[in-house]
Phi, psi and omega in degrees: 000333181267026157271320180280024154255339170300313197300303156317337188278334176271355177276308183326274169328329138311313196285323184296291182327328185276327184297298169331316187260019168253346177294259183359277168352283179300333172276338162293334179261326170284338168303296202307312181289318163299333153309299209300300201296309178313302194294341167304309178318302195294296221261330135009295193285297203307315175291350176261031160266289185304333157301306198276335134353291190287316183308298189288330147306323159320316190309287159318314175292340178275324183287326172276325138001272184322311213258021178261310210290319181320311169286299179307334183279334171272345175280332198268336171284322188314301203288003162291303176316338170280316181306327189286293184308332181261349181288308191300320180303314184295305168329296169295314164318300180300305183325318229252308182326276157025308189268296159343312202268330104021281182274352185276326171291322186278334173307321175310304188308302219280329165339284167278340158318307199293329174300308168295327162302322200288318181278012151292272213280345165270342155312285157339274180303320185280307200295300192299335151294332171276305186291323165310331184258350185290320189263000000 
């Protein structure tokens, strides 16, 4: 008889041990999952770190963009505004040739007017000098 009570008592005692390492089992595994979930977490956080990181550089880069872009709008008007100014200078520059050229012709001119006047008035002064010496 004390074997067929060894024998329930050992089943019993089996079946807890198996029950135990299947507790074990499940608490092992559920541990197992909650590392994975944490380490899902740690990496979770890093990439929305690392997003808000790039976001903010994006950010910095739009703005040295923007006052990049601020300065080229303003470098362009000046240099229309220089454009404007050698346009009007270039104009004015032709006119004044023009002119230049103008005067250069009627000074030529007046040249020979004066020239042709000055041997006129001196033909003049030698013939009034032959009658006066004549006389």
């Amino acid at each position: 008889m004390l074997q067929t009570e060894k024998t329930p008592k050992q089943s019993s005692a089996v079946i807890r041990k198996a029950l135990a390492e299947k507790a074990a089992a499940e608490v092992k595994a559920k541990v197992s999952r909650i590392q994975q979930l944490e380490s899902d977490l740690e990496a979770a956080k890093q990439r929305a770190t690392d997003a808000e990181t790039a976001r903010k550089e994006a950010e910095e880069a739009r703005k040295k963009a923007a006052e990049s872009a601020k300065k080229a709008d303003e470098a362009l008007k000046k240099a229309q505004t220089d454009l404007g100014n050698l346009q009007g200078v270039s104009e004015e520059s032709t006119n004044l040739k023009t002119k230049v050229q103008k005067l250069e012709k009627e000074a030529a001119q007046a040249q020979i007017n004066f020239a042709a006047t000055l041997e006129a008035e001196q033909n003049r002064l030698v013939a009034e000098n032959d009658v006066d010496n004549d006389a």
